[in-house]
N, CA, C and O atoms as a GROMACS GRO file, in nm:
protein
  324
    1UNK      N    1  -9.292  -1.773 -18.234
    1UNK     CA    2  -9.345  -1.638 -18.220
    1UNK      C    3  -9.438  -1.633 -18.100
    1UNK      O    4  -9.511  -1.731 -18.084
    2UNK      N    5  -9.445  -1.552 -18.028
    2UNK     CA    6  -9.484  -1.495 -17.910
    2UNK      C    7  -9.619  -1.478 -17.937
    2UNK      O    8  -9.645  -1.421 -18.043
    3UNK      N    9  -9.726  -1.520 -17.855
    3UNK     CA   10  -9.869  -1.461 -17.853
    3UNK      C   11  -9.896  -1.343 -17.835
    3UNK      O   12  -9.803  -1.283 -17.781
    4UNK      N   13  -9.989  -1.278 -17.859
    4UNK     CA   14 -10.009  -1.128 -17.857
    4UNK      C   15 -10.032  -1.105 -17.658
    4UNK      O   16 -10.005  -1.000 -17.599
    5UNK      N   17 -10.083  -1.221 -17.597
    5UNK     CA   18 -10.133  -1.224 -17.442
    5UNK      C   19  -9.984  -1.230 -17.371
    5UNK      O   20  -9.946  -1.176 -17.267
    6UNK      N   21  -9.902  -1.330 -17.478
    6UNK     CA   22  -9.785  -1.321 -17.381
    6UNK      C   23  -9.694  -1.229 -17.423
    6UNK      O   24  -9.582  -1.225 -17.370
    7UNK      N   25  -9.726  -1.149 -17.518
    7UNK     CA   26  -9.619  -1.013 -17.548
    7UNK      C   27  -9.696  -0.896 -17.412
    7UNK      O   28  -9.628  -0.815 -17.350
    8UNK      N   29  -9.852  -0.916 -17.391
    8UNK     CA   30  -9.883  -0.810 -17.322
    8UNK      C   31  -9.794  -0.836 -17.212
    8UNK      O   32  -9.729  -0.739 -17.173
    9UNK      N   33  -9.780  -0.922 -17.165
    9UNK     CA   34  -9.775  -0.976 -17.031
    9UNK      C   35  -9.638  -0.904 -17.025
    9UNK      O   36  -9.631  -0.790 -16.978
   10UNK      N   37  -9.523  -0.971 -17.075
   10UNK     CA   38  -9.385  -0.969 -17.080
   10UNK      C   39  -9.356  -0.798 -17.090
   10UNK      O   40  -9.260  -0.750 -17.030
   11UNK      N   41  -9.436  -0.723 -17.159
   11UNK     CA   42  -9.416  -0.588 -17.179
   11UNK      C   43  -9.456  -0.509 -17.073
   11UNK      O   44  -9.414  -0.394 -17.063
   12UNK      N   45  -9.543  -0.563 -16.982
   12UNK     CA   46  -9.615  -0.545 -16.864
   12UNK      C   47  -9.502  -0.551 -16.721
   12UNK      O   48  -9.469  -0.465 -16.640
   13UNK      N   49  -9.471  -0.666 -16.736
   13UNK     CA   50  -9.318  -0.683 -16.643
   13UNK      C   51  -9.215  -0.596 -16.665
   13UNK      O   52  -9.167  -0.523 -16.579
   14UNK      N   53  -9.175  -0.605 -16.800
   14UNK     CA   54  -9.099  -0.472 -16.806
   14UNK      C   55  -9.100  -0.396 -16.765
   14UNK      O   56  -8.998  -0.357 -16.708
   15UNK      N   57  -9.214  -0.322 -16.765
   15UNK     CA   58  -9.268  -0.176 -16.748
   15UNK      C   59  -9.253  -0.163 -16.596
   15UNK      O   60  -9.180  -0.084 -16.536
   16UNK      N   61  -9.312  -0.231 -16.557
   16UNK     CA   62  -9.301  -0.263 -16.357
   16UNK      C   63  -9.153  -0.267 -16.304
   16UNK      O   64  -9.116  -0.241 -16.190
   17UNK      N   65  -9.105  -0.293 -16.372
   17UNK     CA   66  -8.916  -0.239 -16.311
   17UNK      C   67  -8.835  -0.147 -16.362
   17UNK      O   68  -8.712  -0.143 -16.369
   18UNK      N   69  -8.957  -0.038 -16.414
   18UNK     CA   70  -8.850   0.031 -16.478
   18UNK      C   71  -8.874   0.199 -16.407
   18UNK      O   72  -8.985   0.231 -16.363
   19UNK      N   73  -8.794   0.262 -16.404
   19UNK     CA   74  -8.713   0.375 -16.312
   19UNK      C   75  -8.852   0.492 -16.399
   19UNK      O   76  -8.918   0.474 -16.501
   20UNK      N   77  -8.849   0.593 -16.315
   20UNK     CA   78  -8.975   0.700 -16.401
   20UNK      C   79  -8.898   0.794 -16.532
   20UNK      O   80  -8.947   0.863 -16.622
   21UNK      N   81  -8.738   0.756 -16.493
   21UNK     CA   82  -8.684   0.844 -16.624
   21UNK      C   83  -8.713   0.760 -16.732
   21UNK      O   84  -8.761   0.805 -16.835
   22UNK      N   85  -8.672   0.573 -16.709
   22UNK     CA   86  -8.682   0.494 -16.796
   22UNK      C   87  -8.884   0.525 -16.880
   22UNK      O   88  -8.911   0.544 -16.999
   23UNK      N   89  -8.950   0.520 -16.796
   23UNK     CA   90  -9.095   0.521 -16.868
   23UNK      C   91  -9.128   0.630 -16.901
   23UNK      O   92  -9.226   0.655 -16.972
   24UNK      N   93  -9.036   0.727 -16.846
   24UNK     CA   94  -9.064   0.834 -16.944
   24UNK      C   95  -9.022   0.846 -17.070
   24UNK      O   96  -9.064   0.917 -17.162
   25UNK      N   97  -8.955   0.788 -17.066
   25UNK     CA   98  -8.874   0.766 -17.231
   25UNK      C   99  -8.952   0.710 -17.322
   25UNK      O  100  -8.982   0.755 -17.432
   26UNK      N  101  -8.990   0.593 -17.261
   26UNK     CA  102  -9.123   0.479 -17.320
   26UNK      C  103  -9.210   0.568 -17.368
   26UNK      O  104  -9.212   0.586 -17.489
   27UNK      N  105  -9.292   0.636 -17.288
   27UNK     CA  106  -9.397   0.717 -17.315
   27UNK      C  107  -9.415   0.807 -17.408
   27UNK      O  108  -9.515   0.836 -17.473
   28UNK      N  109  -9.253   0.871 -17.408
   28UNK     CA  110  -9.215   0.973 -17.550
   28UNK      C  111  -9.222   0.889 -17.663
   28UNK      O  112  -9.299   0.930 -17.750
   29UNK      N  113  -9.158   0.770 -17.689
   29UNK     CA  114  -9.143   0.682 -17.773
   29UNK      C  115  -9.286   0.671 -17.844
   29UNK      O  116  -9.309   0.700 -17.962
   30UNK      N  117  -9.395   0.616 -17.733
   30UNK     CA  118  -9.501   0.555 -17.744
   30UNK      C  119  -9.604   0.636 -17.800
   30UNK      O  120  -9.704   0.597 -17.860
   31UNK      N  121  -9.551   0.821 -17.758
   31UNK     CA  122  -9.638   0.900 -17.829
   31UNK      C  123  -9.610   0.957 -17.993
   31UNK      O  124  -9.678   1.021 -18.074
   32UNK      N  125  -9.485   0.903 -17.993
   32UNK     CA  126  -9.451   0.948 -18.157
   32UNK      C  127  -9.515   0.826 -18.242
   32UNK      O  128  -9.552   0.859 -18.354
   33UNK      N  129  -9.530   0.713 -18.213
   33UNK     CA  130  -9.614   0.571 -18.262
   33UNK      C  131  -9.774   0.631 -18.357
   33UNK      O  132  -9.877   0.641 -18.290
   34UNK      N  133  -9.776   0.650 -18.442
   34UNK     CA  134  -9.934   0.630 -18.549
   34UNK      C  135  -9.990   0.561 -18.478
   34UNK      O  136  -9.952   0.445 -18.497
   35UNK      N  137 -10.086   0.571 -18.379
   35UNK     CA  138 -10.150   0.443 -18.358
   35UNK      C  139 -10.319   0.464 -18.358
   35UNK      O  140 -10.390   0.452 -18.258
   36UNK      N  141 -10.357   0.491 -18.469
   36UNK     CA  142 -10.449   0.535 -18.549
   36UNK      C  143 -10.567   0.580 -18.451
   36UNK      O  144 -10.677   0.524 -18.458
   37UNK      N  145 -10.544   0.677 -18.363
   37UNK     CA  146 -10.661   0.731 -18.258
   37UNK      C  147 -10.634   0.857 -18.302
   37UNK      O  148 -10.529   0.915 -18.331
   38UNK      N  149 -10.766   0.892 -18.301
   38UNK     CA  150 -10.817   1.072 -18.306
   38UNK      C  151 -10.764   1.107 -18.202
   38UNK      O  152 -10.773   1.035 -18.102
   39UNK      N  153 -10.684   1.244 -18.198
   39UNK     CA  154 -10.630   1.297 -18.102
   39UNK      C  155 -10.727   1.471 -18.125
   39UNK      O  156 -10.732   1.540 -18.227
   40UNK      N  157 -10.788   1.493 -17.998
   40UNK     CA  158 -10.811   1.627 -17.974
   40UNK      C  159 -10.734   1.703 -17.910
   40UNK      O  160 -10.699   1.650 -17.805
   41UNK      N  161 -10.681   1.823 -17.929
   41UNK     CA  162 -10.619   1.922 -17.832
   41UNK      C  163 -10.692   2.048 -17.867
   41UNK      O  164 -10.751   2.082 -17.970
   42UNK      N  165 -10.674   2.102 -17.760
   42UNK     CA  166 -10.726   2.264 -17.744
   42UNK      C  167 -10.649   2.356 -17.651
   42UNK      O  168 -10.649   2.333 -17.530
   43UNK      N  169 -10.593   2.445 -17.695
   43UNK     CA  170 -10.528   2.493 -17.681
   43UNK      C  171 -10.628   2.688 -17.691
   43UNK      O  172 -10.714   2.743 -17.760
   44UNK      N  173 -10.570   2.709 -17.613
   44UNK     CA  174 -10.588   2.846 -17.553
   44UNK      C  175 -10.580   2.961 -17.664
   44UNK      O  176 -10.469   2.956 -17.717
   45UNK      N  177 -10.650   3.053 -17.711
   45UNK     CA  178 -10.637   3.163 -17.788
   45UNK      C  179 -10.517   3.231 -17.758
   45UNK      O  180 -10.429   3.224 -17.844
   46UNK      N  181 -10.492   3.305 -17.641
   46UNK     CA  182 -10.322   3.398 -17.611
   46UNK      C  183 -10.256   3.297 -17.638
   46UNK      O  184 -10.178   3.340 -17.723
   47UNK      N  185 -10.227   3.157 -17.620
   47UNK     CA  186 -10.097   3.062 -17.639
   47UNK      C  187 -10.073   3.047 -17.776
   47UNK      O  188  -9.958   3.063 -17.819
   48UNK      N  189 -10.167   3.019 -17.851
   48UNK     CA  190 -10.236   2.974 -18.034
   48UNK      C  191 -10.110   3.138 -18.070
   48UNK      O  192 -10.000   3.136 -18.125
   49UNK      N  193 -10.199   3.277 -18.001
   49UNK     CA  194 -10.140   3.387 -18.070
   49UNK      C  195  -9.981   3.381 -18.022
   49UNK      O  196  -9.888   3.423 -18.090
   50UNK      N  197  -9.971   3.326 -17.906
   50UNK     CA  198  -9.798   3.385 -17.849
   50UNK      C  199  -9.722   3.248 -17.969
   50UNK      O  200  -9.643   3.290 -18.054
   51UNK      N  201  -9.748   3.122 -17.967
   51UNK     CA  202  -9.691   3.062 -18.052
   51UNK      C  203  -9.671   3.077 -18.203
   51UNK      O  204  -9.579   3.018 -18.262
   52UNK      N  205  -9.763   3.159 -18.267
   52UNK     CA  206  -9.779   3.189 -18.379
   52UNK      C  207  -9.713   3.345 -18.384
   52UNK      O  208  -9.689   3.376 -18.501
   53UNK      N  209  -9.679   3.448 -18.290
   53UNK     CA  210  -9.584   3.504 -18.279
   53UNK      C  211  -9.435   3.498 -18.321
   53UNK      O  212  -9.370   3.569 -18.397
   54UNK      N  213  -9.400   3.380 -18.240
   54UNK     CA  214  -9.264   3.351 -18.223
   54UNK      C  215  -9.287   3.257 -18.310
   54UNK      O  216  -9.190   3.199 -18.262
   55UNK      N  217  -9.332   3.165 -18.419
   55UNK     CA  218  -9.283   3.131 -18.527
   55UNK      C  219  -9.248   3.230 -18.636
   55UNK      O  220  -9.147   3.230 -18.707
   56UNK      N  221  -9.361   3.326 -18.637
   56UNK     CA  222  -9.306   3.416 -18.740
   56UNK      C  223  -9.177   3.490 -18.706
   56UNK      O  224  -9.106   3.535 -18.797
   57UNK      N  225  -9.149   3.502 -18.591
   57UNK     CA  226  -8.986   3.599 -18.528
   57UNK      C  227  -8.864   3.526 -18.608
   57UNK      O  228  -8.781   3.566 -18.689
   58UNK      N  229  -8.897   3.371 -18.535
   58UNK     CA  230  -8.782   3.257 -18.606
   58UNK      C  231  -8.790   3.284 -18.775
   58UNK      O  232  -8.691   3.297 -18.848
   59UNK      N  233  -8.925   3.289 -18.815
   59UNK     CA  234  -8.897   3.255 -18.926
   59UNK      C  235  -8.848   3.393 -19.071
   59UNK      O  236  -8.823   3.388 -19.191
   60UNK      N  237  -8.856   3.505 -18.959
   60UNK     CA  238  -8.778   3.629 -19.028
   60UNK      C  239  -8.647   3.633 -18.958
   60UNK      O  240  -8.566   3.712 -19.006
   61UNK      N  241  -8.615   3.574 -18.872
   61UNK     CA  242  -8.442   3.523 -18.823
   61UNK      C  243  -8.350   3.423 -18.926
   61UNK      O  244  -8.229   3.422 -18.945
   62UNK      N  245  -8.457   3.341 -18.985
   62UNK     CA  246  -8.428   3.246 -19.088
   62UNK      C  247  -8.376   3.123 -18.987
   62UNK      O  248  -8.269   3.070 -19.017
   63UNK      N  249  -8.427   3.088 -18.901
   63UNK     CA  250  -8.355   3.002 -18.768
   63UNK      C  251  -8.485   2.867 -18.796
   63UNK      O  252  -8.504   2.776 -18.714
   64UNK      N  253  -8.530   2.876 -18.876
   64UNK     CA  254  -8.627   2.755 -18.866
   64UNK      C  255  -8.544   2.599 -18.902
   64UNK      O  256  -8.431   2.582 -18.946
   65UNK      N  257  -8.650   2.496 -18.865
   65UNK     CA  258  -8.532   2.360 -18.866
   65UNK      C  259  -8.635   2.310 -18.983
   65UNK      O  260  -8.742   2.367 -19.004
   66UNK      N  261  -8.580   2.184 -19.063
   66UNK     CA  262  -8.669   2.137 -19.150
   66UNK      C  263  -8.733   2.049 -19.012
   66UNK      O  264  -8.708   2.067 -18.893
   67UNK      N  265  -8.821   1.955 -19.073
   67UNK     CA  266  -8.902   1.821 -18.937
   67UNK      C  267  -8.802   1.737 -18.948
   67UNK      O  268  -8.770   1.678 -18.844
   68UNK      N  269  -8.734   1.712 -19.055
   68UNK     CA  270  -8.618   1.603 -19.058
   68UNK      C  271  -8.504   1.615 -18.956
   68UNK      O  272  -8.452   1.521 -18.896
   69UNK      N  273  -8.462   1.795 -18.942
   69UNK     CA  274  -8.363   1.811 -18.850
   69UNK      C  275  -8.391   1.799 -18.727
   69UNK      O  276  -8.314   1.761 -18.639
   70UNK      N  277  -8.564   1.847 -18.706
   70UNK     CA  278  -8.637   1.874 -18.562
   70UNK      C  279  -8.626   1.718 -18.499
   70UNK      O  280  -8.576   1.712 -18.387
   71UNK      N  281  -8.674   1.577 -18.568
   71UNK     CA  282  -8.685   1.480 -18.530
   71UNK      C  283  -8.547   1.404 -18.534
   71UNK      O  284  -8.551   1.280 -18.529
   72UNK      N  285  -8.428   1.465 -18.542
   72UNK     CA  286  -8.290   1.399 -18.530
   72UNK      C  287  -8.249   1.430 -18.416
   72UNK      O  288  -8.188   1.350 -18.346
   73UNK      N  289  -8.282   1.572 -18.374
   73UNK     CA  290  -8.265   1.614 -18.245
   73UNK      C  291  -8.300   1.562 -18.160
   73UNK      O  292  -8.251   1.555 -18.047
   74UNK      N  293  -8.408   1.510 -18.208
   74UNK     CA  294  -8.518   1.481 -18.054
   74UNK      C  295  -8.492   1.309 -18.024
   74UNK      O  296  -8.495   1.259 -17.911
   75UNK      N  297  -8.461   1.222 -18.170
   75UNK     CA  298  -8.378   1.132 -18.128
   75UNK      C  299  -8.208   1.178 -18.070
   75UNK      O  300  -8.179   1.079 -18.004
   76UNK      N  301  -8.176   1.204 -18.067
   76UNK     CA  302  -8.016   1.244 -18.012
   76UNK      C  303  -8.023   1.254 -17.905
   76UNK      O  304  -7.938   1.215 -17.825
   77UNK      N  305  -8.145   1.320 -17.874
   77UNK     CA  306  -8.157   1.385 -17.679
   77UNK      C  307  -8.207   1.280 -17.637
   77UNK      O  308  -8.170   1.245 -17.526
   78UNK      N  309  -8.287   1.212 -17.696
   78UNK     CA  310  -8.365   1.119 -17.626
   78UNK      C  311  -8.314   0.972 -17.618
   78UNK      O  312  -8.354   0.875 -17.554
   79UNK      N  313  -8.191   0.993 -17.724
   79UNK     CA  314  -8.081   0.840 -17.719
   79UNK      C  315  -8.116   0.710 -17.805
   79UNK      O  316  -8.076   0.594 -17.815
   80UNK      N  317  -8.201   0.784 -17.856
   80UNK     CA  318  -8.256   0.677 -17.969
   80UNK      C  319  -8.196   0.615 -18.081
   80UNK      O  320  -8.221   0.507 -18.134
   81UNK      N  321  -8.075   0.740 -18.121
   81UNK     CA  322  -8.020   0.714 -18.221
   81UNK      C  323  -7.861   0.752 -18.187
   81UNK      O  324  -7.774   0.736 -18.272
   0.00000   0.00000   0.00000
């Protein structure tokens, strides 16, 4: 088993040859990860209201996805699965 110094390392090299579509992928990956940090966002009052708009539109269209379907998608596009 691999040291935790030589997993940084090796994951480090990786990362250094890889294309900006490739780390962008990483990065999507890396942000769906629990990795138990407080996350703040703030977000804008008109955006809060325009998004909370258009959920209610979808959701008298009846067009809403469960999270199960939302996160199959997003592996599919993203090639994960």
């Amino acid at each position: 088993m691999m040291t935790i110094d030589s997993l940084k390392v090796n994951i480090f090299q990786e990362v250094m040859g890889m294309t900006q579509e490739q780390l962008q992928k990483v990065y999507d990956y890396i942000a769906t990860l629990d990795l138990k940090k407080e996350r703040e966002y703030s977000m804008s009052p008109a955006l809060l209201e325009a998004a909370l708009d258009y959920t209610m539109h979808v959701a008298e269209e009846d067009s809403l996805y469960t999270t199960e379907e939302a996160f199959e998608q997003v592996d599919k596009r993203l090639g994960w699965k």
